[in-house]
PDB file of the backbone (N, CA, C, O) and the ligand in Angstrom, with CONECT records:
HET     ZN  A 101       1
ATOM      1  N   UNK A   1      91.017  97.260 103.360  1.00  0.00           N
ATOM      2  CA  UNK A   1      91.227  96.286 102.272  1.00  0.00           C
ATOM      3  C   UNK A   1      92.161  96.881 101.235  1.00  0.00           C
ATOM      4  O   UNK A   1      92.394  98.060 100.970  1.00  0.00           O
ATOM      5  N   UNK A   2      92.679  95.648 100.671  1.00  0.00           N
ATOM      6  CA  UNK A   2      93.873  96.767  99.369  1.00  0.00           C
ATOM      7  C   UNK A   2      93.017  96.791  98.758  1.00  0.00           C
ATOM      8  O   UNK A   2      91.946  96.186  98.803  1.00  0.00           O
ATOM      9  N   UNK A   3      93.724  98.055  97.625  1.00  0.00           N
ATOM     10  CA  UNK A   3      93.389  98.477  96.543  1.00  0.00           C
ATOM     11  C   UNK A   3      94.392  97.904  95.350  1.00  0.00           C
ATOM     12  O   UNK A   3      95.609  98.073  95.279  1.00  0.00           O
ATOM     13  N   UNK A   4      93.507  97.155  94.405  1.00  0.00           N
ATOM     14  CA  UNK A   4      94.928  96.770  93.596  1.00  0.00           C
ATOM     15  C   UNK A   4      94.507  97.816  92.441  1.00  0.00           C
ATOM     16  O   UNK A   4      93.593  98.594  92.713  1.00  0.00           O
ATOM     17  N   UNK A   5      95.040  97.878  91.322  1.00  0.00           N
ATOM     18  CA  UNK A   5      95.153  98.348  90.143  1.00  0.00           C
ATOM     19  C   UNK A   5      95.409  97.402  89.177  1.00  0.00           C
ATOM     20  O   UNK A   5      96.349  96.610  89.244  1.00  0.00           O
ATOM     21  N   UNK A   6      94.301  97.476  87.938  1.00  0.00           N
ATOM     22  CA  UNK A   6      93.701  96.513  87.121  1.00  0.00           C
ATOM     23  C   UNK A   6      94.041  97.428  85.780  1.00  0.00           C
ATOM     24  O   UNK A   6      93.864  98.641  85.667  1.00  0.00           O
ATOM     25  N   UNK A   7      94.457  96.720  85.022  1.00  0.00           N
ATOM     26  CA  UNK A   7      94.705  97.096  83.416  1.00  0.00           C
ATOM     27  C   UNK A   7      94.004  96.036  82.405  1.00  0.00           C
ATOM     28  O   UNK A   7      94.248  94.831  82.348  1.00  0.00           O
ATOM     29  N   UNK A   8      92.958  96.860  81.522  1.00  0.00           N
ATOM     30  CA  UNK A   8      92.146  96.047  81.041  1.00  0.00           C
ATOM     31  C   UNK A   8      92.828  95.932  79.634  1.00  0.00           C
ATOM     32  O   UNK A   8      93.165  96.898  78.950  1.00  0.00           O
ATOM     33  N   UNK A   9      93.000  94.459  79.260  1.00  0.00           N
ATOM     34  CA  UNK A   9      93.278  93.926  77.977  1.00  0.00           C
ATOM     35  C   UNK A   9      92.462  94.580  77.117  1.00  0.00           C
ATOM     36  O   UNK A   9      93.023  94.854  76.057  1.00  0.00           O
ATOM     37  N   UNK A  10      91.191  94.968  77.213  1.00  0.00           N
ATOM     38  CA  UNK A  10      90.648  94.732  75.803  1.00  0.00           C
ATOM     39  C   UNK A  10      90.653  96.578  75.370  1.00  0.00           C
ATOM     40  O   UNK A  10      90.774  97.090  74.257  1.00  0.00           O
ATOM     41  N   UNK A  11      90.507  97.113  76.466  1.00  0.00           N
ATOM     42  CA  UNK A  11      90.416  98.498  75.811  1.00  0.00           C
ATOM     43  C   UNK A  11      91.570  99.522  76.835  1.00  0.00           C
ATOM     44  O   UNK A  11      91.320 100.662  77.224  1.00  0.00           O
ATOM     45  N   UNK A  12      92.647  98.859  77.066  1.00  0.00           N
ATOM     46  CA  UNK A  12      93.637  99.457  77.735  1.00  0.00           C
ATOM     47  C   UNK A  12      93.550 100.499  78.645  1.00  0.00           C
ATOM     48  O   UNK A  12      94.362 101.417  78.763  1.00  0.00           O
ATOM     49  N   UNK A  13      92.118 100.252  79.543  1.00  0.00           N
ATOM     50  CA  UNK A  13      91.843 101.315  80.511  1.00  0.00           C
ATOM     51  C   UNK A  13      92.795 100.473  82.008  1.00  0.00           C
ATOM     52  O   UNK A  13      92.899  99.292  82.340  1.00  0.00           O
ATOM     53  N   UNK A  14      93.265 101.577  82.511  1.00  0.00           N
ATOM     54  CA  UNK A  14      93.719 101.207  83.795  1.00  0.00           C
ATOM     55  C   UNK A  14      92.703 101.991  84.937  1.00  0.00           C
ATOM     56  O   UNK A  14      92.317 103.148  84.774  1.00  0.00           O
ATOM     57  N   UNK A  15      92.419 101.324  85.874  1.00  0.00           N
ATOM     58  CA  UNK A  15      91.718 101.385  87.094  1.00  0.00           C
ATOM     59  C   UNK A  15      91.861 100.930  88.490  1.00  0.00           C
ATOM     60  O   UNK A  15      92.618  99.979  88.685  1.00  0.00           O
ATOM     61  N   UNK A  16      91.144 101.558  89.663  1.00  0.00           N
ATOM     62  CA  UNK A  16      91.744 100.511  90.670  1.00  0.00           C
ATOM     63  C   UNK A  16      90.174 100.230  91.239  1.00  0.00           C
ATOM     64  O   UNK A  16      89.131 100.827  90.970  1.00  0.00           O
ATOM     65  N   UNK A  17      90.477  98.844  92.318  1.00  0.00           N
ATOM     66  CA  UNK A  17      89.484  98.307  92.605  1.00  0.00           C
ATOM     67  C   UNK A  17      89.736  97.622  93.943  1.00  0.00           C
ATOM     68  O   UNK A  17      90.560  96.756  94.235  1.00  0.00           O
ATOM     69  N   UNK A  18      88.811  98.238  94.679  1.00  0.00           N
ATOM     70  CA  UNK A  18      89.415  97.097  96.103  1.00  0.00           C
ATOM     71  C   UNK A  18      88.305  96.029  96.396  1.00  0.00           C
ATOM     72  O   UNK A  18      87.076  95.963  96.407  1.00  0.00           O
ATOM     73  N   UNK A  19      89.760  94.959  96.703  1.00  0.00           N
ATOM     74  CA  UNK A  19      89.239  93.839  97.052  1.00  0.00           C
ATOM     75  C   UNK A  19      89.159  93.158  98.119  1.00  0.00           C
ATOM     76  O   UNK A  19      89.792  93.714  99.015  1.00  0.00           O
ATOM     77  N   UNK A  20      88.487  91.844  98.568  1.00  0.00           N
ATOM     78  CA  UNK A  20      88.994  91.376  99.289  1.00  0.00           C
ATOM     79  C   UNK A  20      90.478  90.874  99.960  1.00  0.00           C
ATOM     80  O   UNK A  20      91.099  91.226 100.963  1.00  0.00           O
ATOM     81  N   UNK A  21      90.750  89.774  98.785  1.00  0.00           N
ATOM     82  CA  UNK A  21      91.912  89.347  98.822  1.00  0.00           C
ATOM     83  C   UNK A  21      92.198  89.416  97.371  1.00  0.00           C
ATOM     84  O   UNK A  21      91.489  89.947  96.516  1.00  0.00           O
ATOM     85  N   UNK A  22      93.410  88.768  97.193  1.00  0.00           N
ATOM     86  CA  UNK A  22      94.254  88.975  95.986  1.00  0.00           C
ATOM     87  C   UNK A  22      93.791  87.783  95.480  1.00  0.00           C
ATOM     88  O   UNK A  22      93.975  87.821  94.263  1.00  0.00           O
ATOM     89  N   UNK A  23      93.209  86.596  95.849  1.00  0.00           N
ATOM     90  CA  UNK A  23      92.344  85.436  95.542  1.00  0.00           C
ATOM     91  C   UNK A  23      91.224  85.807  94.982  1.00  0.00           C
ATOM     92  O   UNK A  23      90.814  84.946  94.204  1.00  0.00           O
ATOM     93  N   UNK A  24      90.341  87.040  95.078  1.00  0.00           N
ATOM     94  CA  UNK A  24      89.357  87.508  94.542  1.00  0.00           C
ATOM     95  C   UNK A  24      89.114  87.986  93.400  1.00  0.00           C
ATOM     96  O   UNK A  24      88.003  88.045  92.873  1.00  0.00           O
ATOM     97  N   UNK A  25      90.541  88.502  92.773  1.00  0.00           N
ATOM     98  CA  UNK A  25      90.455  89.582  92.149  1.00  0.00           C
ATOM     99  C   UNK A  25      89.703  89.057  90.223  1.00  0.00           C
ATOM    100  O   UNK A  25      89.753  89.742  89.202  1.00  0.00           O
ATOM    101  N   UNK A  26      89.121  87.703  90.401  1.00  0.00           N
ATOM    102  CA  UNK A  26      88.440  87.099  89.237  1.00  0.00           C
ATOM    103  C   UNK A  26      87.279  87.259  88.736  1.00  0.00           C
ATOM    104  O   UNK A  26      86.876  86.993  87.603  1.00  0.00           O
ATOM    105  N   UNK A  27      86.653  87.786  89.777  1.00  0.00           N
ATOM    106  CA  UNK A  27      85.251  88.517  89.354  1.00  0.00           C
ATOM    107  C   UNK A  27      85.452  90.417  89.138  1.00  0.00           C
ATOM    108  O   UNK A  27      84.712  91.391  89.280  1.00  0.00           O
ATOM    109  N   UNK A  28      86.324  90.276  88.888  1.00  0.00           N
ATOM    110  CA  UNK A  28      87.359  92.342  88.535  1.00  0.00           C
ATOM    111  C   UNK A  28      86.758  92.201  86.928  1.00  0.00           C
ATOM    112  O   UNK A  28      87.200  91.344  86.162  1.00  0.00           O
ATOM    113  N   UNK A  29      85.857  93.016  86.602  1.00  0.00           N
ATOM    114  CA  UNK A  29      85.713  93.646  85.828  1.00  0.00           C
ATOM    115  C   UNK A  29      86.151  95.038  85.368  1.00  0.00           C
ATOM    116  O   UNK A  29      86.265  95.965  86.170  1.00  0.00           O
ATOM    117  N   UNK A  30      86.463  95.200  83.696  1.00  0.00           N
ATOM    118  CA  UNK A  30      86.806  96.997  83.498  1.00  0.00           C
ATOM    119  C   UNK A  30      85.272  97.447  83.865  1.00  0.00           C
ATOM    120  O   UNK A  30      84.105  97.061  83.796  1.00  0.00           O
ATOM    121  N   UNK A  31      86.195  98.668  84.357  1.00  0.00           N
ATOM    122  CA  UNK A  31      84.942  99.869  84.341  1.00  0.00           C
ATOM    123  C   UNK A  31      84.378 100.835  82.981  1.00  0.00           C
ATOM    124  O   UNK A  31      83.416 101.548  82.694  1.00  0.00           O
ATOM    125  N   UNK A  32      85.631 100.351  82.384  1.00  0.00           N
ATOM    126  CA  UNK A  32      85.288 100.754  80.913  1.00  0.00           C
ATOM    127  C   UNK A  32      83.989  99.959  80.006  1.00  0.00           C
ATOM    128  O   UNK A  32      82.816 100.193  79.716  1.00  0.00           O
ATOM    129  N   UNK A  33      84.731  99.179  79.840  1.00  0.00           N
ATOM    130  CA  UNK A  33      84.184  98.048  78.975  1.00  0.00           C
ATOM    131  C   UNK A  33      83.335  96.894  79.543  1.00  0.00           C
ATOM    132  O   UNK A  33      82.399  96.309  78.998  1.00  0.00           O
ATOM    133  N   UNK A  34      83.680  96.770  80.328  1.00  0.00           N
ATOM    134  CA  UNK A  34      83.240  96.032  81.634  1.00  0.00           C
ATOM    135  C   UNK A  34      83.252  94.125  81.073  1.00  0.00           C
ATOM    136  O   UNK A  34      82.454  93.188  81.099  1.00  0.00           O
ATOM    137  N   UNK A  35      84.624  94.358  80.624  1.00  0.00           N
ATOM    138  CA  UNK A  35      85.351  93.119  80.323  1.00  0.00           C
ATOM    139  C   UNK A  35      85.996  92.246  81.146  1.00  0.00           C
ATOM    140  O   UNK A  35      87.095  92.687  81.485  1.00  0.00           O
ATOM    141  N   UNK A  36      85.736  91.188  81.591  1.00  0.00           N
ATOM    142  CA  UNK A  36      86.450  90.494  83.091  1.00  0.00           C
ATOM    143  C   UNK A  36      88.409  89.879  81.925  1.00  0.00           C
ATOM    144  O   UNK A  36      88.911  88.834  82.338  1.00  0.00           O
ATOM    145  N   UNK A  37      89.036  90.477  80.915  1.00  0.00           N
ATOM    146  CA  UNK A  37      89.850  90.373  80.758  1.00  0.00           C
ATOM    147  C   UNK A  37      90.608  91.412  80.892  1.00  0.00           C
ATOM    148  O   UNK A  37      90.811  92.292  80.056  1.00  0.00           O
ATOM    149  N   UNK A  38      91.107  91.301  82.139  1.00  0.00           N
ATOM    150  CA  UNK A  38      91.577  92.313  82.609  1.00  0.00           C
ATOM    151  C   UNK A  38      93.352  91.404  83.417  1.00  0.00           C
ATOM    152  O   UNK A  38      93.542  90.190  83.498  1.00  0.00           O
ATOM    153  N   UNK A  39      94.076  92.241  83.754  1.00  0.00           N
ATOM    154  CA  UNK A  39      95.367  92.069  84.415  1.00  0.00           C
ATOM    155  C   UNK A  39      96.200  92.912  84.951  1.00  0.00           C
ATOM    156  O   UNK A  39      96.764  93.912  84.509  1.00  0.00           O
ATOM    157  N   UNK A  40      96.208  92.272  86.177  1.00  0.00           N
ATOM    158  CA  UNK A  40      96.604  93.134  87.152  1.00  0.00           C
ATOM    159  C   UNK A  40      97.612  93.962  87.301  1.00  0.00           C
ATOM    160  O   UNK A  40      98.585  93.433  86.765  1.00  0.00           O
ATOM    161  N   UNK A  41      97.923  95.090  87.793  1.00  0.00           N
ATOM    162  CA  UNK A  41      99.602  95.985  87.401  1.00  0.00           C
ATOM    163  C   UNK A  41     100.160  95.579  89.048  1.00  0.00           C
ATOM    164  O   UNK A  41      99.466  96.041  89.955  1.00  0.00           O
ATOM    165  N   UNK A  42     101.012  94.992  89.323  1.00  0.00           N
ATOM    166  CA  UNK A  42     101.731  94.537  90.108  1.00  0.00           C
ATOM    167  C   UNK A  42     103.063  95.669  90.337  1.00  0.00           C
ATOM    168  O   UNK A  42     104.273  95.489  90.203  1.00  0.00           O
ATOM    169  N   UNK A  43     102.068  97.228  90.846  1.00  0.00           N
ATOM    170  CA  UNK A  43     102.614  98.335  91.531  1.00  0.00           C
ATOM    171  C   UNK A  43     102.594  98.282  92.661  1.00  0.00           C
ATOM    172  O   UNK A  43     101.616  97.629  93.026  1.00  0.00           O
ATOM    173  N   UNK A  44     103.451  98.803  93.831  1.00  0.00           N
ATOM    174  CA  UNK A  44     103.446  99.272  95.694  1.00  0.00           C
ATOM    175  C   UNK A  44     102.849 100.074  95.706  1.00  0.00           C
ATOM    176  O   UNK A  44     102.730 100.719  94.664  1.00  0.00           O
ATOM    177  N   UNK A  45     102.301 100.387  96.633  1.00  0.00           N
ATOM    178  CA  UNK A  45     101.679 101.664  96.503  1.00  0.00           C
ATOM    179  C   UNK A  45     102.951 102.910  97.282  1.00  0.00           C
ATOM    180  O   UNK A  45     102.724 104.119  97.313  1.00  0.00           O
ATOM    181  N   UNK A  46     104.036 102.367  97.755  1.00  0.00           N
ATOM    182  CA  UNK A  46     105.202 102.812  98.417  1.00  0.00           C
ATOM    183  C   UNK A  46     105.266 103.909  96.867  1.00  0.00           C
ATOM    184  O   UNK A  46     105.269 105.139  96.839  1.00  0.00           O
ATOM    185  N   UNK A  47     105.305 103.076  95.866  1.00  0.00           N
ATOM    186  CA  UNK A  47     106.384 103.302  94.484  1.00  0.00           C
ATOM    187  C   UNK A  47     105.713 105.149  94.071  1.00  0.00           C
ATOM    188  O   UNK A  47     106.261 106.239  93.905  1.00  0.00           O
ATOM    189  N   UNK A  48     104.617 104.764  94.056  1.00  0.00           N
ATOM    190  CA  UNK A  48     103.848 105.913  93.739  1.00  0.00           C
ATOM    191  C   UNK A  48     104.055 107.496  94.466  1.00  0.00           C
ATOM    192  O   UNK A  48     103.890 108.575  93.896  1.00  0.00           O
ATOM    193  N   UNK A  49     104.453 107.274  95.846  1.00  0.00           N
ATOM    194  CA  UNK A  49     104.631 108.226  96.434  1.00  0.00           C
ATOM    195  C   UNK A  49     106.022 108.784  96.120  1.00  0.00           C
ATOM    196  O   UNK A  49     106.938 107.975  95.972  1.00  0.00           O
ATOM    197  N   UNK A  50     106.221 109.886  96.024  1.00  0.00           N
ATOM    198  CA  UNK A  50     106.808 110.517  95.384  1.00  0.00           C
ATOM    199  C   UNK A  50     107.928 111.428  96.493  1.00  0.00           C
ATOM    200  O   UNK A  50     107.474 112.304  97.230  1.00  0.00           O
ATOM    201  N   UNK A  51     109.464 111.061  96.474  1.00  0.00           N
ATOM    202  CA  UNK A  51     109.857 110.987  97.854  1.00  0.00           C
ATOM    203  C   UNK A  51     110.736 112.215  97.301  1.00  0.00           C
ATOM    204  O   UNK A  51     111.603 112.107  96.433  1.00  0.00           O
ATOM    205  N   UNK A  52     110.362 113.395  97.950  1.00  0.00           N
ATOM    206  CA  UNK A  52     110.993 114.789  97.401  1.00  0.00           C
ATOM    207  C   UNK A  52     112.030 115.486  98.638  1.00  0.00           C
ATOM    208  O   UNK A  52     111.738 115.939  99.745  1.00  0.00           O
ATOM    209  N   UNK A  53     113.338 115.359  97.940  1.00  0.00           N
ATOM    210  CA  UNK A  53     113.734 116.186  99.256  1.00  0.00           C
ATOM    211  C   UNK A  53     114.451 115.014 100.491  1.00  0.00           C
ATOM    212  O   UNK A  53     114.670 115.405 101.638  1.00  0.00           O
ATOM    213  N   UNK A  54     114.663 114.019 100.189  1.00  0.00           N
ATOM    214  CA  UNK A  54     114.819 112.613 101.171  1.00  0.00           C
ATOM    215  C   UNK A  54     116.082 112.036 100.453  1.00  0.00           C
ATOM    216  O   UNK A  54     116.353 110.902 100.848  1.00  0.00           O
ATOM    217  N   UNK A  55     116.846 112.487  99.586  1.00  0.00           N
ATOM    218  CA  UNK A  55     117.491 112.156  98.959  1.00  0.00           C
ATOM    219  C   UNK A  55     118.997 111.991  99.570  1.00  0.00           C
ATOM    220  O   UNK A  55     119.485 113.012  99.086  1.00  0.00           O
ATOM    221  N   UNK A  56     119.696 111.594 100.056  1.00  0.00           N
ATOM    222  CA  UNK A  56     120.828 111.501 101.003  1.00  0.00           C
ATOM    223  C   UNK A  56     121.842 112.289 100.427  1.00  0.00           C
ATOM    224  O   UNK A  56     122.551 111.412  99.935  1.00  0.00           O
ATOM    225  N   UNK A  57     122.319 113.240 100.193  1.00  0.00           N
ATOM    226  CA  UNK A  57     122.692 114.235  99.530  1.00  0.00           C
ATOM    227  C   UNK A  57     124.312 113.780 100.417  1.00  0.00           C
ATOM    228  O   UNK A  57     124.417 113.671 101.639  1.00  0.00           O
ATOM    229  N   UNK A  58     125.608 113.545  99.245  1.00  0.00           N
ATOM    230  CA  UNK A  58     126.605 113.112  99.678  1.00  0.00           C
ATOM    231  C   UNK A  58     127.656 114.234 100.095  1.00  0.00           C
ATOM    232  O   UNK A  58     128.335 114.944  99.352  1.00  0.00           O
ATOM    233  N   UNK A  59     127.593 114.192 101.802  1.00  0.00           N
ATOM    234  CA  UNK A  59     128.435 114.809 102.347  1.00  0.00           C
ATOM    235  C   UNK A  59     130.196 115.201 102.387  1.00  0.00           C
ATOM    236  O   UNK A  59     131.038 114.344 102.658  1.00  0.00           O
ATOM    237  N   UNK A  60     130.390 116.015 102.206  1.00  0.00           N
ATOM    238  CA  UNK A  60     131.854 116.504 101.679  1.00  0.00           C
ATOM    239  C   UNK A  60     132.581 116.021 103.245  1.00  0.00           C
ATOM    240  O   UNK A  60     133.448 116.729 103.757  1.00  0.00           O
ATOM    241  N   UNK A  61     132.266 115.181 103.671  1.00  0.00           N
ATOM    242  CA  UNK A  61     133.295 114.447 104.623  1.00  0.00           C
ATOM    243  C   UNK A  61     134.760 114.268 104.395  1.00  0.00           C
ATOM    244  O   UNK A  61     135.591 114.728 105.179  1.00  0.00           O
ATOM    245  N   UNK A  62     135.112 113.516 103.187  1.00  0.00           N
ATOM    246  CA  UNK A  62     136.188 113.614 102.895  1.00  0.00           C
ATOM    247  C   UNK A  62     137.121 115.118 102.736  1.00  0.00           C
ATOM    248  O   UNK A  62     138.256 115.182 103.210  1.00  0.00           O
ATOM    249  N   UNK A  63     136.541 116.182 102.080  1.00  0.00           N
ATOM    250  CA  UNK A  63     137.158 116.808 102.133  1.00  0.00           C
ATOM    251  C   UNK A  63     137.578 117.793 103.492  1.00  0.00           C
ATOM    252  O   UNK A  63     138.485 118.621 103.409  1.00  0.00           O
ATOM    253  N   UNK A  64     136.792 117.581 104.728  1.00  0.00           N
ATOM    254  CA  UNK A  64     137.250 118.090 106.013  1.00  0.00           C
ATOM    255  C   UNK A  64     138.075 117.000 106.160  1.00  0.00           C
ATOM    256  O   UNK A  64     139.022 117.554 105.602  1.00  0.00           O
ATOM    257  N   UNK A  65     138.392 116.220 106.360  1.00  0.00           N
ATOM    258  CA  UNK A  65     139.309 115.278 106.886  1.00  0.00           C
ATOM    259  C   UNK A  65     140.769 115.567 106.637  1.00  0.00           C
ATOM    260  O   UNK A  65     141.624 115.708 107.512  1.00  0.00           O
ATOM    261  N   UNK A  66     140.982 115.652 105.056  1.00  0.00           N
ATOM    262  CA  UNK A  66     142.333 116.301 104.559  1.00  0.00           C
ATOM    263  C   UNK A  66     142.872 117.213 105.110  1.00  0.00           C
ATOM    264  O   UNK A  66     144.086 117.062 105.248  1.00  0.00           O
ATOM    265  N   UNK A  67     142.136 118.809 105.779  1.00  0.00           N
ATOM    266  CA  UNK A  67     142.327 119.816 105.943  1.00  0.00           C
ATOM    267  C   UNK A  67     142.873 119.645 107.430  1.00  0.00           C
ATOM    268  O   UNK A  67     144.054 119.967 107.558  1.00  0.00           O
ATOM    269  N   UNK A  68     142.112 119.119 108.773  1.00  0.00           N
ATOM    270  CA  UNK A  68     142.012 118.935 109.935  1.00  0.00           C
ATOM    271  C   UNK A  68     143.313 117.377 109.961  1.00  0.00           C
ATOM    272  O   UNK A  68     143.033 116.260 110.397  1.00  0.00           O
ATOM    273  N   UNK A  69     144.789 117.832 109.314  1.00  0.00           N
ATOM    274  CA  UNK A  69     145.633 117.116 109.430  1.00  0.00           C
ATOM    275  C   UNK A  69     146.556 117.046 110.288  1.00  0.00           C
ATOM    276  O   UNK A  69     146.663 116.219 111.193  1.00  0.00           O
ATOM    277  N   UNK A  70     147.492 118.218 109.936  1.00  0.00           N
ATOM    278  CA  UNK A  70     148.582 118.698 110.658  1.00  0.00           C
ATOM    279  C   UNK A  70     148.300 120.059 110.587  1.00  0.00           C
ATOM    280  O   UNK A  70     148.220 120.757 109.576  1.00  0.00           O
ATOM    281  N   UNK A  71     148.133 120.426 111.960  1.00  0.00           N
ATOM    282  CA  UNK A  71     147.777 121.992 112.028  1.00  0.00           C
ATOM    283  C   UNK A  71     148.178 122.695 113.376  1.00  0.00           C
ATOM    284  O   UNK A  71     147.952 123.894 113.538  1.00  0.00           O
TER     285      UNK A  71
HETATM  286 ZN    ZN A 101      88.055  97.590  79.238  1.00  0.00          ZN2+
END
């Protein structure tokens, strides 16, 4: 089941909570306060992961090309 992540209006605690569906998420109470005014943070969970090292690092292509001319 997902896990969404809930940010509570009244005492600005963020939390997560899994649910059924995303239709459910109306009986989500804080865990703080335990206030059902709460709203949802509409994060990926892709976003969170932290992509180190994957970075396409731009290859000096052009500059072999110039060299490998007339030789
Ligand atoms: Zn709260």
């Amino acid at each position: 089941m997902p896990i969404y992540e809930f940010k509570c209006t009244t005492c600005h605690a963020e939390f997560e909570t899994i649910v059924a569906s995303s239709a459910k998420t109306e009986g989500v109470k804080c865990t703080q306060c335990g206030s059902s005014d709460i709203s949802r943070i509409l994060s990926t969970v892709n976003s969170k992961i932290k992509r180190t090292g994957s970075l396409p690092m731009a290859a000096p292509s052009t500059g072999c090309r110039s060299k490998s001319g007339f030789s």
